[in-house]
GUBAZA-236756 format. One record per residue (C-alpha): residue in three letters; z negated, y, x negated. Coordinates in steps of 0.001 Angstrom, whole numbers, padded with zeros to 6 digits, always signed. Each point is the difference from the previous one (the first is absolute). Example, Ala and Ser with C-alpha at 12.3 -4.5 7.8 and 13.67 -1.06 7.14 Angstrom:
BEGIN
Ala-007800-004500-012300Ser+000660+003440-001370
END
This chain:
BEGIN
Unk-022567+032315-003661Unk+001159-003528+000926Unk+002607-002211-002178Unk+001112-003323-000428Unk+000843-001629-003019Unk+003273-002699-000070Unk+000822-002460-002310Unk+003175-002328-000440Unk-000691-003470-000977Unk+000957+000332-003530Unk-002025+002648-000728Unk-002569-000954-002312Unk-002967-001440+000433Unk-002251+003282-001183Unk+001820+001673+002833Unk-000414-002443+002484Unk-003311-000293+000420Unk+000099+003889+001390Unk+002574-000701+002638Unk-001109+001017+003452Unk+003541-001916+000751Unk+002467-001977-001844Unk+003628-001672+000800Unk+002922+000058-001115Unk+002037+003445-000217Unk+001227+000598+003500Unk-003155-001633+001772Unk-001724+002498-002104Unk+001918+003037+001448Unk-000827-001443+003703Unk-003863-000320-000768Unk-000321+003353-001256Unk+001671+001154+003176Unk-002309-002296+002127Unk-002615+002193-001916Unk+000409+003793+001898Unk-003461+000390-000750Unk+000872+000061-003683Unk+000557+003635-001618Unk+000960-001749-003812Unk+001863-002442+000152Unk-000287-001126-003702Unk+002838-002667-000709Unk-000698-002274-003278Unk+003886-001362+000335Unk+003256+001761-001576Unk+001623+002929+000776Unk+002241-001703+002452Unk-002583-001083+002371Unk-002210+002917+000178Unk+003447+001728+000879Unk-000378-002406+003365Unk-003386+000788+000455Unk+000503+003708-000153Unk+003119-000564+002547Unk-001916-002137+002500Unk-003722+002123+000041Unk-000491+002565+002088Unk+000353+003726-000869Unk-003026+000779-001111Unk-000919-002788-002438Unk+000659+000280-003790Unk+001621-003136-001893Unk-001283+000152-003568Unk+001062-002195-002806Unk-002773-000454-002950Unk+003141-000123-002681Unk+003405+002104+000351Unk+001373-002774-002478Unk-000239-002600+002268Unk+003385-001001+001436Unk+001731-002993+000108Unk+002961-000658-002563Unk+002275-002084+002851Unk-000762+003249+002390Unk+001389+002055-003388Unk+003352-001765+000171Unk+001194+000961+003268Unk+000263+004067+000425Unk+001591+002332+002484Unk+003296+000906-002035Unk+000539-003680-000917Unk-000061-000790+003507Unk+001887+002849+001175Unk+002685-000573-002438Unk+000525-003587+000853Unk-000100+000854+003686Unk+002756+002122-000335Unk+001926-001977-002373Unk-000255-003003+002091Unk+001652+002075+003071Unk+002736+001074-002472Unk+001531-003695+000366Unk-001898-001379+003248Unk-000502+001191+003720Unk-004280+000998-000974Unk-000584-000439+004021Unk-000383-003393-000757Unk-002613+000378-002795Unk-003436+000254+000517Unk-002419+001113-002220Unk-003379-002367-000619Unk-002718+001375-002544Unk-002796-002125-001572Unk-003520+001657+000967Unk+000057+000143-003816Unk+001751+003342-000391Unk-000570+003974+000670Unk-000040+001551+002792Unk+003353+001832-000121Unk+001595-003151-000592Unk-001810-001321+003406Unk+001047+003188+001425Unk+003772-000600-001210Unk-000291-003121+002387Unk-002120+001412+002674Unk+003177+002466+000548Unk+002978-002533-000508Unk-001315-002298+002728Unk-001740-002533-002225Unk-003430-001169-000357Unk-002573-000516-002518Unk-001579-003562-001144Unk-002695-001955-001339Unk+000356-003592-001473Unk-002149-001279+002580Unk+002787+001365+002805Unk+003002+000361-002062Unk+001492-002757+001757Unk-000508+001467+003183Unk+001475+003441-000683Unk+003096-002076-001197Unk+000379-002087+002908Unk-000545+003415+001985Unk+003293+001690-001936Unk+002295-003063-000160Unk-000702-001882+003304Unk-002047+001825+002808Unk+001965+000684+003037Unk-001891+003717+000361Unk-000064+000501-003997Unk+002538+002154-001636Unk+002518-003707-000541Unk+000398+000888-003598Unk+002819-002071-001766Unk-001983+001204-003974Unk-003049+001529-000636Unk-000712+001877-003358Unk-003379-001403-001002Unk-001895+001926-002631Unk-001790-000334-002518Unk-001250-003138-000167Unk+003424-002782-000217Unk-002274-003106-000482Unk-002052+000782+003759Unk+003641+000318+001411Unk+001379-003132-001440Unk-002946-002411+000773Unk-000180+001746+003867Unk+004181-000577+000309Unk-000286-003102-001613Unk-002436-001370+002143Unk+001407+001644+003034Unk+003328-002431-000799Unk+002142+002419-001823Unk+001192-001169-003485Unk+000958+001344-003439Unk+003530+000902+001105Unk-001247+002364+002437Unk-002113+002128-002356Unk+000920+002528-002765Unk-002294+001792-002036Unk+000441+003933-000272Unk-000599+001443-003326Unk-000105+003207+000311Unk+000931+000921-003948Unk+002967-001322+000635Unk+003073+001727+001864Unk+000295-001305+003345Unk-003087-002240-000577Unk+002013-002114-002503Unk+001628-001258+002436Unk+003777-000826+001237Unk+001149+001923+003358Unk+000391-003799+001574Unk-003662-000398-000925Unk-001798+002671+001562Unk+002215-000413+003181Unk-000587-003975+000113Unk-003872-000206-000666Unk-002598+000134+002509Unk-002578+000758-002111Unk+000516+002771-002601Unk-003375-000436-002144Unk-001020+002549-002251Unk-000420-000923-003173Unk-003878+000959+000205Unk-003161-002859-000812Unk-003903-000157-000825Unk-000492-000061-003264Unk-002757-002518+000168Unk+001464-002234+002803Unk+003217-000004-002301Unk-002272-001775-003092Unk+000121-003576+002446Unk+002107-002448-001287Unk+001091-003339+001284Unk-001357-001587-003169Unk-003418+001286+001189Unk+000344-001729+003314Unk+001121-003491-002464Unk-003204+000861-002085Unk-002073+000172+002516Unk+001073-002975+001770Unk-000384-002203-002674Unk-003567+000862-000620Unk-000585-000321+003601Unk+001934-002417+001579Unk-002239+000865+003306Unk+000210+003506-000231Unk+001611+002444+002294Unk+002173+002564-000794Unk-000182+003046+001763Unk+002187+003246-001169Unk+000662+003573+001275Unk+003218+001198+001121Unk+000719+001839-002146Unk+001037-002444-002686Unk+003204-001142-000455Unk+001715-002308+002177Unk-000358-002462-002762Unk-003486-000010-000240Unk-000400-000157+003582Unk+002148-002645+001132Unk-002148-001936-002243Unk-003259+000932+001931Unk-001842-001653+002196Unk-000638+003264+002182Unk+001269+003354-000272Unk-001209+003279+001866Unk-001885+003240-000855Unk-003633+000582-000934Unk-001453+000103+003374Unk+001859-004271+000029Unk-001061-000998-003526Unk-003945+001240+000691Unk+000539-002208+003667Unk+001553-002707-001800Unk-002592-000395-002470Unk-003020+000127+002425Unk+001981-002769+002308Unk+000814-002705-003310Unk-002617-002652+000020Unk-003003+000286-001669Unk+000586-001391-003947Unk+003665+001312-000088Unk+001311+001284-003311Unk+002100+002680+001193Unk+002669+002146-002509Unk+000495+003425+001664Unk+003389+002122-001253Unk-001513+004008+000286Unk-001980+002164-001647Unk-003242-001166-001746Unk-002710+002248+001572Unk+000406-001785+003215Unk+000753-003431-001801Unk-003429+000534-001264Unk-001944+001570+002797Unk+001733-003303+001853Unk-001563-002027-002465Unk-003138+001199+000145Unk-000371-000107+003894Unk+000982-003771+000915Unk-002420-001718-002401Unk+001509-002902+001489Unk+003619+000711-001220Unk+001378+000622-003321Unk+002247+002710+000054Unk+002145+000874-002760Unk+002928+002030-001404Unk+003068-001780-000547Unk+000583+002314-002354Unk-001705-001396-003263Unk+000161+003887-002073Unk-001731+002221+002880Unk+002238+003489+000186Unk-002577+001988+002525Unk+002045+003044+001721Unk-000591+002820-002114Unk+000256+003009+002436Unk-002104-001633+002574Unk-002372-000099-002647Unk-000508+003278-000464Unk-002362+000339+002294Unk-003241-000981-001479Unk-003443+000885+000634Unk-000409+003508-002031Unk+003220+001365+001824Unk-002073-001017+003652Unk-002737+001265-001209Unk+001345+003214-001132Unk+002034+000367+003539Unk-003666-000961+001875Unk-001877+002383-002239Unk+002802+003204+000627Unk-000533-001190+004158Unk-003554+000964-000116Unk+000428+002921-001792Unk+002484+000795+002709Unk+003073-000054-001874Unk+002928-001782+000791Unk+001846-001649-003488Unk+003721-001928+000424Unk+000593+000526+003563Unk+002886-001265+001218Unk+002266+001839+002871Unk+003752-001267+000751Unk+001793+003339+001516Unk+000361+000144+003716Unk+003488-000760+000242Unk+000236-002907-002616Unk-003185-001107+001877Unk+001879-000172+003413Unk+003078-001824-001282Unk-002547-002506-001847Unk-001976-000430+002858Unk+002881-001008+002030Unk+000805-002811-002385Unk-003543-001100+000302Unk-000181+000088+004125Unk+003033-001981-000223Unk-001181-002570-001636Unk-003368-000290+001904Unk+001833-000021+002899Unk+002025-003056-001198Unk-002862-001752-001361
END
């Protein structure tokens, strides 16, 4: 029996240290598939991204996930009938050929599979603003006029934003609402329709942080994920995904106080690997992400333990065709990126 064990970088530090491999979710998924060798593929993430993993690894390994309850609350807000309904109640009063579907990597499979089939792609917030530029502007993309971007509204904003789009082209869809809460005009008019979808810890940021922080360090640097609001980030120094923050803390000279806007596991680990650097949260009352928490040492052990024994605990298999449509959605966006 061979395995590997994955980690994301805010998994906890009592996890961590295990890791045969650890990234962010996606470069996760592509590891464990660079890992054939690998029977168990035992993924200390969410449920999301050992969906990925199970979807990219070959046939005959098993993805396992130490703790069932470990999903991702931004994931949760997105699902299948939402989309489906707003899909079709956007073609009730627009011509759909010109929307494309974009998913965060944060959400299930079907959702990715929903894309996968509709022409769209999937994306991380390291490429997000290449899938976009892909859909709106790329003479052999699919020269969408809107793209339906689910679930997370803040990634969307700061990617359009940046990419030169403003307010007045973006709406946000909510999906308890009839026709997203929004006017016919509206949906017709905006280029981005953003669900109404957002991390519950990146949400916690505040501008005031940022003004806090700033004052105390006058020196400091500012560094925030994307997927705080566009308030926060316009305010930042540097914005990008965890794969840029970890980069952009190891290139800041030596001595820098740096205030980091994501979750506090990786703050910390941060911290405590560039002795030269102070690294801190911006947020001054630390809200960890519960659910990606759940995965502590006894539930590892437990998972580790059943292994040996030969049985296989919280495997986790996407069905063929969902897996097909999904994995569409995901060659798409490699191939972009």
């Amino acid at each position: 029996m061979t395995g590997c064990s994955s980690s994301a970088t805010t998994t906890s530090d009592e996890i961590m240290r295990w890791a045969d491999a650890r990234g962010d979710s996606f470069g996760l998924s592509v590891l464990a598939r660079q890992r054939p060798e690998a029977d168990y593929i035992v993924f200390c993430g969410v449920h999301f991204m050992a969906e990925s993993a199970d979807i990219l690894t070959g046939d005959h390994q098993q993805v396992i996930l130490p703790d069932l309850n470990a999903g991702c609350s931004m994931a949760d807000m997105a699902d299948i009938d939402s989309v489906e309904e707003a899909w079709d109640a956007i073609a009730d009063v627009s011509d759909i050929s010109d929307v494309l579907p974009i998913t965060y990597m944060n959400s299930s499979a079907d959702l990715k599979a929903f894309v996968g089939a509709h022409g769209g792609a999937v994306c991380t917030s390291s490429n997000a603003r290449a899938v976009l530029e892909w859909a709106f502007n790329d003479p052999a993309g699919p020269g969408a006029h809107q793209v339906l971007f689910f679930p997370d509204q803040h990634l969307g904003r700061n990617t359009g934003m940046a990419m030169g789009f403003t307010e007045a082209d973006m709406a946000v869809w909510n999906p308890r609402e009839e026709l997203g809460g929004l006017e016919e005009a509206e949906v017709k008019q905006a280029r981005f329709l953003l669900w109404k979808g957002h991390c519950s810890v990146h949400q916690r940021f505040r501008p005031e942080h940022i003004e806090a922080f700033r004052a105390e360090h006058p020196d400091g640097i500012v560094v925030t994920h994307p997927e705080c609001s566009y308030e926060v980030c316009s305010l930042a120094d540097s914005v990008g995904s965890t794969e840029f923050i970890v980069k952009a803390i190891a290139a800041a000279p030596e001595g820098s106080v740096i205030g980091v806007g994501t979750e506090i596991h990786l703050v910390n680990r941060l911290n405590d690997e560039t002795p030269d650097k102070t690294v801190v949260s911006l947020d001054p009352l630390v809200c960890p992400c519960s659910t990606m928490f759940r995965i502590d040492a006894p539930h590892l052990a437990w998972t580790l333990e059943n292994l040996v024994e030969g049985n296989v605990c919280n495997r986790i298999t996407v069905p063929p065709d969902v897996a097909t449509d999904a994995k569409l959605a995901l060659d798409r966006m490699l191939a972009i990126t």
